[in-house]
C-alpha positions as a printed NumPy array, in Angstrom:
array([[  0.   ,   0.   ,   0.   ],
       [  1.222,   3.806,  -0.865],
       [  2.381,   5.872,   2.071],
       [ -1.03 ,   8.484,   2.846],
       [  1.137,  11.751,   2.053],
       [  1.497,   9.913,  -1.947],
       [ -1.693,   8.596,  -1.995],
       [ -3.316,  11.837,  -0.583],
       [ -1.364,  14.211,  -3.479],
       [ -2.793,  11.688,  -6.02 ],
       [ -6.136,  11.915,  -4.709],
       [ -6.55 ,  15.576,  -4.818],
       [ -4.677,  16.381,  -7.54 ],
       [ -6.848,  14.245,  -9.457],
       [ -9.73 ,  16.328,  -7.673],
       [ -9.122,  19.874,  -9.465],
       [-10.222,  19.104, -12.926],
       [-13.012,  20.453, -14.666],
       [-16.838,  19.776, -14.016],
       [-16.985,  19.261, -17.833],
       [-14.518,  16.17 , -17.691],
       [-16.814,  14.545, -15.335],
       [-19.88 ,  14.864, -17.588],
       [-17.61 ,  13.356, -20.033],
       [-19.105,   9.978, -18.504],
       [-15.448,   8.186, -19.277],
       [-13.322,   9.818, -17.101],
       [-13.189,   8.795, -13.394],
       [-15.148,  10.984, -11.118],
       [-12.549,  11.823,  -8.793],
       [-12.055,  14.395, -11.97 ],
       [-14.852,  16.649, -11.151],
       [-14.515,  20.363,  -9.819],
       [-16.932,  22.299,  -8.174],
       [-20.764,  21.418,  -9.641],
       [-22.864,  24.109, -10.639],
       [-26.082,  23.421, -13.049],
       [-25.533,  24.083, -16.394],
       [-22.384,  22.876, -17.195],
       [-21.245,  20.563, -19.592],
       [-24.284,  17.897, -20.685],
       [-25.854,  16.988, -17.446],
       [-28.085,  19.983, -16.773],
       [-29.892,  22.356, -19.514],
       [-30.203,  26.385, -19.492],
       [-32.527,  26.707, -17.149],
       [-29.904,  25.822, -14.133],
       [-28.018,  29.289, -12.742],
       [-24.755,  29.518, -11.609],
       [-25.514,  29.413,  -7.854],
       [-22.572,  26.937,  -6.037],
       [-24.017,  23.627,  -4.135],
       [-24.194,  23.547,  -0.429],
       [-21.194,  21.513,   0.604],
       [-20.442,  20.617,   4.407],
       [-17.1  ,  21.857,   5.979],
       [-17.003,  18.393,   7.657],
       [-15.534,  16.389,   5.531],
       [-16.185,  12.72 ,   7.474],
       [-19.794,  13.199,   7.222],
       [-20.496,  12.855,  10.381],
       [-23.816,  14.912,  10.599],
       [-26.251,  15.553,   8.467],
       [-25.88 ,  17.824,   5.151],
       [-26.702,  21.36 ,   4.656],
       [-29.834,  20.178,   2.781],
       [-33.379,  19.047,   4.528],
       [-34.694,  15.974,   2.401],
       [-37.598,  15.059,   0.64 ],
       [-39.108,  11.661,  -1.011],
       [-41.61 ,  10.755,  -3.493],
       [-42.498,   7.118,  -4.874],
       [-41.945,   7.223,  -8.393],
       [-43.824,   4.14 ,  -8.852],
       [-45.122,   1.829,  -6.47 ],
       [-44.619,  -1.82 ,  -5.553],
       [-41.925,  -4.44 ,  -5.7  ],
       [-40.882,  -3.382,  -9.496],
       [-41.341,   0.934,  -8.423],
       [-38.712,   3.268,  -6.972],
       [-38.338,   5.54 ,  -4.359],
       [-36.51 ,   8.823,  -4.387],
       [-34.924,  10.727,  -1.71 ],
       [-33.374,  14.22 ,  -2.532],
       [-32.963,  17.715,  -1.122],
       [-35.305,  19.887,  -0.485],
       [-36.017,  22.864,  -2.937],
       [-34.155,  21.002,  -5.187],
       [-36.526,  22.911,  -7.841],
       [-35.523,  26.417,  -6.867],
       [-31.776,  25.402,  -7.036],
       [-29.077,  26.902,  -9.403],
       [-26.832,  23.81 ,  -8.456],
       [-26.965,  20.524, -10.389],
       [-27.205,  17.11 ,  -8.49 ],
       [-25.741,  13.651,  -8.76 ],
       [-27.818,  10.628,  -8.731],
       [-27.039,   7.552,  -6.676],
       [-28.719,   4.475,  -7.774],
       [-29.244,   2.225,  -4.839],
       [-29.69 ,  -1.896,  -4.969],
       [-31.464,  -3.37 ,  -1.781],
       [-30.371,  -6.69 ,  -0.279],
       [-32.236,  -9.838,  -0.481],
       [-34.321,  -9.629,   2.905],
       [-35.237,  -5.949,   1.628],
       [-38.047,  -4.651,  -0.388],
       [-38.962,  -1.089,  -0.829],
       [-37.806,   1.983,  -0.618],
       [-37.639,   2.685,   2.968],
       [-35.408,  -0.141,   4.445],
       [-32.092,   1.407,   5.074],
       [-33.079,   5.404,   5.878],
       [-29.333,   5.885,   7.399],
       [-27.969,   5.721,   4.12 ],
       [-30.568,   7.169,   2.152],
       [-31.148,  10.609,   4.309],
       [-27.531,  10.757,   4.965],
       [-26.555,  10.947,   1.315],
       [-29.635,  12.965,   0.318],
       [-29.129,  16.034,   3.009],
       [-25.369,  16.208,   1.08 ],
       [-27.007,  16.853,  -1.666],
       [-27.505,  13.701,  -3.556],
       [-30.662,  12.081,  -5.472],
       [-30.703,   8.595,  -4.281],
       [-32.787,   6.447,  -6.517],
       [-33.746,   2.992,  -4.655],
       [-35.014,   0.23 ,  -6.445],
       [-37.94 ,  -1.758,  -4.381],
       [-36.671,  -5.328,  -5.606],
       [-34.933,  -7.549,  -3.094],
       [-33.481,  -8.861,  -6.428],
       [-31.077,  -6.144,  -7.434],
       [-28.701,  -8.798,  -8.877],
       [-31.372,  -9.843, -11.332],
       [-31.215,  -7.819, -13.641],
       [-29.397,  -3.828, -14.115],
       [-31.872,  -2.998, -11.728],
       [-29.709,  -0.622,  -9.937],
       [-29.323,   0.931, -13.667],
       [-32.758,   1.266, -14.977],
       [-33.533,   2.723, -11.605],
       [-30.704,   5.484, -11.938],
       [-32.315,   6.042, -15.413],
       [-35.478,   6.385, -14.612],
       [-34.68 ,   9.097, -12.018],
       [-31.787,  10.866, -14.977],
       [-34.205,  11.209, -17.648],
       [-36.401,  13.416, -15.137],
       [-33.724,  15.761, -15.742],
       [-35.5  ,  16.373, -19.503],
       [-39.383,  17.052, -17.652],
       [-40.983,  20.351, -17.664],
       [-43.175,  18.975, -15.243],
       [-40.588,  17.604, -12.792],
       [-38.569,  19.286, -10.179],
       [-35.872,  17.488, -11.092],
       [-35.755,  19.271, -14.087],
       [-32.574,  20.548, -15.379],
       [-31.058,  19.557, -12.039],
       [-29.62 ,  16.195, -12.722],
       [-25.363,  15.541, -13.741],
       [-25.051,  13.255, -16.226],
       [-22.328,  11.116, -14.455],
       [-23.753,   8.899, -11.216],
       [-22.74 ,   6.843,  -8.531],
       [-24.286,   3.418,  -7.931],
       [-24.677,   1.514,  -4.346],
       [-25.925,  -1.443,  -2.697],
       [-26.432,  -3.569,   0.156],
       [-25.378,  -7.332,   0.29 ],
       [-27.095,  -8.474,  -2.607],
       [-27.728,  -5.123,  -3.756],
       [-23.934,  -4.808,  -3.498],
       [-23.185,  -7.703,  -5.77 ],
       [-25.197,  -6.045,  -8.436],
       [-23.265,  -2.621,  -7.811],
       [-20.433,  -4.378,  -8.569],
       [-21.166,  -5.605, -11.558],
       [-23.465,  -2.646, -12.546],
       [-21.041,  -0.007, -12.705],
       [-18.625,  -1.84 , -15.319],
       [-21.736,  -1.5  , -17.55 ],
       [-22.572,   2.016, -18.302],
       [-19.418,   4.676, -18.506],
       [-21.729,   7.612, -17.031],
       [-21.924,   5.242, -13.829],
       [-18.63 ,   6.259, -12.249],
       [-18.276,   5.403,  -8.668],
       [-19.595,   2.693,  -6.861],
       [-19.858,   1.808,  -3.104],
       [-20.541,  -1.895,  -2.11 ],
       [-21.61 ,  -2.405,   1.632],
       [-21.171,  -6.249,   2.953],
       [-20.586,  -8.057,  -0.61 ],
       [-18.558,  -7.874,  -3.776],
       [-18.02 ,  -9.369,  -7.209],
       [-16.016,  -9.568,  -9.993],
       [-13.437,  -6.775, -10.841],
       [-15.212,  -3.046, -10.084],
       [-13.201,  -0.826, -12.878],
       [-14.408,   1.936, -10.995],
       [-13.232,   4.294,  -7.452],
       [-15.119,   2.266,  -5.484],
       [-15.596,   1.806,  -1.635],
       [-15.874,  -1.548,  -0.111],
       [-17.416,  -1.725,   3.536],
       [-17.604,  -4.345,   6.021],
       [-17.58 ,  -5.767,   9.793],
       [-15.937,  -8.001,  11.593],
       [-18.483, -10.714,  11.711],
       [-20.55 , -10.098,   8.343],
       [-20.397, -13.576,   7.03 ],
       [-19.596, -11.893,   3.686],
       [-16.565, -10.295,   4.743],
       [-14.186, -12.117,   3.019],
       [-16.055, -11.776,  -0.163],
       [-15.893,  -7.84 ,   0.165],
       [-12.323,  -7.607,   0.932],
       [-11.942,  -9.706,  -2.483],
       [-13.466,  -7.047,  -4.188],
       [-11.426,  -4.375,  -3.03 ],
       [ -8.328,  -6.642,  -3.753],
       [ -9.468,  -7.376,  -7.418],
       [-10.041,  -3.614,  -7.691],
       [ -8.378,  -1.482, -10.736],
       [ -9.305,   1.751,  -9.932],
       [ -8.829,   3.923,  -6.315],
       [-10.506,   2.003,  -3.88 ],
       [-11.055,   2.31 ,  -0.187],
       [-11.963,  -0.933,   2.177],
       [-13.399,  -0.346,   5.583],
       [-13.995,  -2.913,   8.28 ],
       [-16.867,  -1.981,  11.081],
       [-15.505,  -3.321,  14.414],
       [-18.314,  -5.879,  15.817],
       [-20.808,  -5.304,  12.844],
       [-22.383,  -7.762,  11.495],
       [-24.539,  -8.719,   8.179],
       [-27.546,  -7.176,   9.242],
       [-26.076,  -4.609,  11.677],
       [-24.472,  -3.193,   8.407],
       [-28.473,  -2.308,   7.277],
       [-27.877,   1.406,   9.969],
       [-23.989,   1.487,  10.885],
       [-23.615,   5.029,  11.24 ],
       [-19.946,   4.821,  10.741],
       [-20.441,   3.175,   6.966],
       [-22.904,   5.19 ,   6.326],
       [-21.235,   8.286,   7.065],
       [-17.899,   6.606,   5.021],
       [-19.835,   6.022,   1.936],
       [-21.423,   9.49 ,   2.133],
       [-17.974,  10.915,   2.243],
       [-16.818,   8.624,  -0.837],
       [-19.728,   9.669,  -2.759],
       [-18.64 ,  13.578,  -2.387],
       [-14.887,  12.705,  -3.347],
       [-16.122,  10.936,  -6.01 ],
       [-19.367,  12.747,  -7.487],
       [-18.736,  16.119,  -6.165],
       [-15.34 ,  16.871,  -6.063],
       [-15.277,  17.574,  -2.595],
       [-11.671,  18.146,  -1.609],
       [-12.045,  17.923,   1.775],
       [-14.211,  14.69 ,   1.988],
       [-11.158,  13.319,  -0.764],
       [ -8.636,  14.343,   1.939],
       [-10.22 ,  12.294,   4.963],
       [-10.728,   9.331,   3.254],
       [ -7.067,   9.382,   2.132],
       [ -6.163,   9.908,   5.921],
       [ -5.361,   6.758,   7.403],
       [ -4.372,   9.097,  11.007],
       [ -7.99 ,  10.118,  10.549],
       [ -9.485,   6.611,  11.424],
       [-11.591,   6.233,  14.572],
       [-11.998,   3.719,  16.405],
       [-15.505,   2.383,  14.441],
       [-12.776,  -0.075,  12.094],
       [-11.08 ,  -2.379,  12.914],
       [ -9.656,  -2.084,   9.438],
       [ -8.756,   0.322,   6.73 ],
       [ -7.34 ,   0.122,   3.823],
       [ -6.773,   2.811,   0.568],
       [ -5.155,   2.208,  -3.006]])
């Protein structure tokens, strides 16, 4: 592994290109600037110039700067659920959507709220697909999608809002098909996999664990077979299902998402900071 003063310089460096590479949808995301609507292909005109609301902190430990919202897009075990920030409408910033994959003993688009508000009040759309059987099918995909092409509706507030580049995420099974998801579509450009893993993720992408999820070893693969910058975090005395509301991950994979869809120096910094751990891992590793 690279010292953390290398790895750090890598990391943000990488951080101060322009918005416009990012909407590029082949270049990592770790190459996005500051994100203001309108630029490059992932919002139209009617977006102003007005900067997002980004949190000093860069951990994540609290909630954003944004209240947050949901609708249902569409209902049962095939709809989607939406959580985003509030006034969303009114806003001159654009957004990045995360499209979210539940596990196999979820359905619906309520069942893991400590991800979903977290990432929404720092100022993401999360789109969550109800299925329980993310790995399926590009579930996690057509759900991401569905919530992008919002971004071209008069009548929606999403409208003009949405970056073209996204993130995609999952839980256990939901992380499997994250894995293999975000190899598929070259807008989909980070990924963050909590409690499972497969294949080789060609993307930044954060791997989370605990101690006693029986699926452990399986994420640690992942991060192993990794290409691109990767993080791998290991919850001390978490286990499968306590990984549905660890704070801790949740407040990791919030950070990830800002390195990695927002350009957020600061949250790039911390998780390049191995003297920044706590004492929630019992394990932490960055390439």
């Amino acid at each position: 592994m690279r010292s953390t003063n290398l790895m750090l310089i890598g990391w943000l460096a990488a951080c101060s290109s322009s918005p416009e590479d990012m909407d590029a949808g082949t270049a990592s995301a770790m190459d996005a600037g500051p994100l203001e609507a309108g630029g490059g292909d992932a919002a139209n005109d009617s977006g102003g110039d007005e900067p997002c609301l980004v949190a000093d902190d860069g951990a994540s430990t609290g909630s954003g700067l944004y209240a947050v919202e949901s609708m249902e897009l569409a209902p049962g075990r095939d709809g989607a659920s939406v959580y985003y920030p509030a006034g969303i409408a009114e806003s001159g910033c654009a957004f990045a959507v995360i499209g979210w994959g539940n596990g196999t003993s979820s359905m619906g688009g309520d069942a893991y709220p400590a991800y979903f508000e977290r990432l929404a009040s720092h100022g993401f759309v999360v789109a969550v697909a109800h299925t329980n059987f993310a790995a399926a099918g590009p579930v996690i995909l057509d759900t991401a999608a569905l919530v992008l092409a919002l971004n071209d509706d008069p009548e929606s507030p999403f409208f003009g809002k949405l970056r073209r580049a996204y993130g995609v995420m999952g839980k256990s099974q939901g992380a499997i098909a994250a894995a293999r998801d975000v190899n598929l579509d070259p807008d989909a450009v980070a990924a963050v996999m909590v409690a499972g893993s497969m294949g080789t993720v060609t993307r930044p992408a954060l791997f989370a664990t605990g101690t006693t999820d029986f699926l452990q070893g399986q994420t640690l693969g992942g991060y192993e077979a990794a290409t691109e910058a990767a993080v791998y975090a290991e919850a001390t005395d978490v286990d499968h299902l306590g990984l549905d509301e660890s704070v801790p991950v949740a407040q990791l994979a919030t950070s990830f998402m800002r390195c990695h869809l927002q350009g957020d120096a600061g949250a790039c910094a911390y998780l390049a900071c191995e003297e920044c751990r706590v004492e929630a891992w019992s394990a932490y590793q960055v390439k």
